[in-house]
C-alpha positions as CSV (number, residue, x, y, z in Angstrom):
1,X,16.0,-15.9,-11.2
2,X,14.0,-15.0,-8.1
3,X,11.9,-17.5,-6.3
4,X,8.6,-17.2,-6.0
5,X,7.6,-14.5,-2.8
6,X,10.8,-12.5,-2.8
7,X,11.4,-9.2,-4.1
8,X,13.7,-8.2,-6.1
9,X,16.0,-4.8,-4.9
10,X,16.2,-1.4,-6.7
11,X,17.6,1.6,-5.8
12,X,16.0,4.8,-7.0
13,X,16.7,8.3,-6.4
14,X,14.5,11.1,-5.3
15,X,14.0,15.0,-6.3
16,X,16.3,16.0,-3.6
17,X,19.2,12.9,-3.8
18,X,17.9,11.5,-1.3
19,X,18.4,7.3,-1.7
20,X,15.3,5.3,-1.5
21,X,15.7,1.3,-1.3
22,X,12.4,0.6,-3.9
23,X,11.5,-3.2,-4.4
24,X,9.0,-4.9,-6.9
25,X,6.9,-7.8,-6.3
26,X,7.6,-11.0,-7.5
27,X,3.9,-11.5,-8.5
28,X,3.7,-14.7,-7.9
29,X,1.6,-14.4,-4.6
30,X,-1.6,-13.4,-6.4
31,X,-1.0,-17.4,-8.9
32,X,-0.5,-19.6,-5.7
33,X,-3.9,-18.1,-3.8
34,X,-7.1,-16.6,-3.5
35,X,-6.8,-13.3,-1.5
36,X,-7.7,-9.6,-0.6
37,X,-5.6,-6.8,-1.6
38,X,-6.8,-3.9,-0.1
39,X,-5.8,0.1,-1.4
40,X,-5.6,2.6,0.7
41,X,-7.6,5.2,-2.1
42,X,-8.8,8.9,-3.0
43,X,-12.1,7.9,-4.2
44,X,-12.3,11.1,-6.3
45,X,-9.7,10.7,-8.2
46,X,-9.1,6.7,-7.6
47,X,-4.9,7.4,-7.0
48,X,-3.5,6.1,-3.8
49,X,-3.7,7.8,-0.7
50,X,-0.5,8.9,0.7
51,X,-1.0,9.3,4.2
52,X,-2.3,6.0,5.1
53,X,-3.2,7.4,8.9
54,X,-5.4,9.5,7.3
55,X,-7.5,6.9,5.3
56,X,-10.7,7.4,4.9
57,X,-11.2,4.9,1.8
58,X,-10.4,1.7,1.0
59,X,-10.3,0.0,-2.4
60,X,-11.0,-4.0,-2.0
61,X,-9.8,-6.5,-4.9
62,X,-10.9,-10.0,-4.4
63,X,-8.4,-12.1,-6.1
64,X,-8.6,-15.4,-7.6
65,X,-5.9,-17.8,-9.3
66,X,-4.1,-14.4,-10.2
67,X,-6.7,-12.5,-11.3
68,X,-9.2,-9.8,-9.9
69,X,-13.1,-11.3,-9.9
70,X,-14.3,-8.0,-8.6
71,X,-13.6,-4.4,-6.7
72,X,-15.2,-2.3,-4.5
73,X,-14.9,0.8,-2.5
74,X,-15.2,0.7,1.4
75,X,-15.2,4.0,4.2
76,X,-13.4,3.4,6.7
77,X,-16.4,5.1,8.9
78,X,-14.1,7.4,10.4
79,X,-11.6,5.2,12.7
80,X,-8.0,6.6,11.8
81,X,-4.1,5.3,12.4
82,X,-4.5,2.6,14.4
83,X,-8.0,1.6,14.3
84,X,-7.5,1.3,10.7
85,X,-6.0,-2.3,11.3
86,X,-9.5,-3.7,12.5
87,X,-11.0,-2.0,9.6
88,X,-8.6,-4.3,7.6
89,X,-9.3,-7.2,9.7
90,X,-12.9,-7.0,9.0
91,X,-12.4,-6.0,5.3
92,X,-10.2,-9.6,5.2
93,X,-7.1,-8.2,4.1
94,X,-4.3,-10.0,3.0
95,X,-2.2,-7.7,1.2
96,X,-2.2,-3.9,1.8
97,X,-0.9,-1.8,-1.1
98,X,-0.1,2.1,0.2
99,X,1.6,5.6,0.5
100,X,3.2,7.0,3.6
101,X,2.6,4.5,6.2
102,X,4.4,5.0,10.1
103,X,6.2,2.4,12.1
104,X,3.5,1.9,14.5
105,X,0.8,1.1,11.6
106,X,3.6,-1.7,10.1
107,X,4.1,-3.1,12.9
108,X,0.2,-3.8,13.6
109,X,-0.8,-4.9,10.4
110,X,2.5,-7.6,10.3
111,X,1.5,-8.7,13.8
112,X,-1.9,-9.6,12.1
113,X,-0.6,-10.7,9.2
114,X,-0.7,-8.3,6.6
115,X,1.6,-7.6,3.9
116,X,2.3,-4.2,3.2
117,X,3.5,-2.4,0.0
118,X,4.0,0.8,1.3
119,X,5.4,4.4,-0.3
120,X,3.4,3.7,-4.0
121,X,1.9,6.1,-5.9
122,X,-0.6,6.5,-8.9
123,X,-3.7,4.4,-9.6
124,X,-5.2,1.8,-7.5
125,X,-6.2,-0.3,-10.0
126,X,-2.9,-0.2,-12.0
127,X,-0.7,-1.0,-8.7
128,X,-3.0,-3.9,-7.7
129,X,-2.6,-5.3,-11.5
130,X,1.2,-4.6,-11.3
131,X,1.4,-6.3,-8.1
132,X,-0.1,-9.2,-9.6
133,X,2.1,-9.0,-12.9
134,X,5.0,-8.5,-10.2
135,X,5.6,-5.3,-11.3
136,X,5.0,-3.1,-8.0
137,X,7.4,-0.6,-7.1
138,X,7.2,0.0,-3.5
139,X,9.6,1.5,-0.7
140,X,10.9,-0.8,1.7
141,X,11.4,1.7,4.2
142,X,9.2,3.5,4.3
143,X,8.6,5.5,7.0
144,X,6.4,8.2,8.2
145,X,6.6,9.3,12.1
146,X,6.3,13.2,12.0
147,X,2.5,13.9,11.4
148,X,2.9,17.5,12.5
149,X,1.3,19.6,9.5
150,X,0.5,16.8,7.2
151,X,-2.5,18.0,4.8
152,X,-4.8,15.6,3.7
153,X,-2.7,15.0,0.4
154,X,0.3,15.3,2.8
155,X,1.9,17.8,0.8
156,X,5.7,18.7,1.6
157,X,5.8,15.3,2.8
158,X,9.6,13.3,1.6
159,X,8.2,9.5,3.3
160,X,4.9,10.2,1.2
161,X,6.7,10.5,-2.1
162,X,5.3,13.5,-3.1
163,X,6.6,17.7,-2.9
């Protein structure tokens, strides 16, 4: 059995063959405290955004004893890749559930103290409630550091888990 806060290790395969290391959440972070998990979003369509440089909404959950007490949607204004970690700063971000996401924005958001649950896909609101059931299947490495090309939907895109 797991103890509480670690992850649990799964290896999944992509399309092409390629090996992914995917992990799930333990859930147990969301029963211990009250915090922020913040989505990087399509508004439209309310999936995760899979090029989290590229953000341009943010889905907010405020979470209490394990449960979500309400959600909105923020714009990030604008700022992109790096000056997205001061819109999380100011959004009071504990938890930051994603797509692609590069080395240099990791690095950031850890050095402020921000967990990141990068390379998910699908619906917002189902990956914050399967983070919270421990559920959430994320990549561990992922990695995205060749932003050449990218479309908004980064299309083509192997770190951004999509074809």
């Amino acid at each position: 059995m797991p103890q509480p806060g670690t992850a649990l290790l799964r290896h999944l395969f992509a399309d092409d063959g390629v090996r992914f290391a995917h992990r799930t959440s333990s859930g147990m972070q969301g029963k211990e405290r009250n915090m922020n998990i913040v989505v990087s979003i399509d508004p439209e369509t309310g999936e995760i955004f899979q090029h989290f440089g590229r953000t341009a909404y943010f889905k907010l959950y405020d979470v209490q004893g394990g449960k979500v007490m309400a959600a909105h949607v923020e714009s990030t204004e604008g700022p992109k890749h790096g000056a997205l970690v001061g819109v999380l700063q100011d959004l009071k971000a504990d938890i930051l559930i994603c797509g692609g996401i590069g080395d240099g924005a990791q690095n950031a958001l850890r050095a402020v103290g921000i967990q990141i649950f990068g390379g998910c896909t699908g619906s917002a609101d189902d990956a914050v409630r399967d983070y919270l059931a421990g559920n959430l299947h994320f990549q561990a490495d992922v990695h995205c550091d060749h932003h050449e090309g990218h479309g908004e939907a980064a299309e083509g895109c192997h770190c951004h888990g999509t074809r």
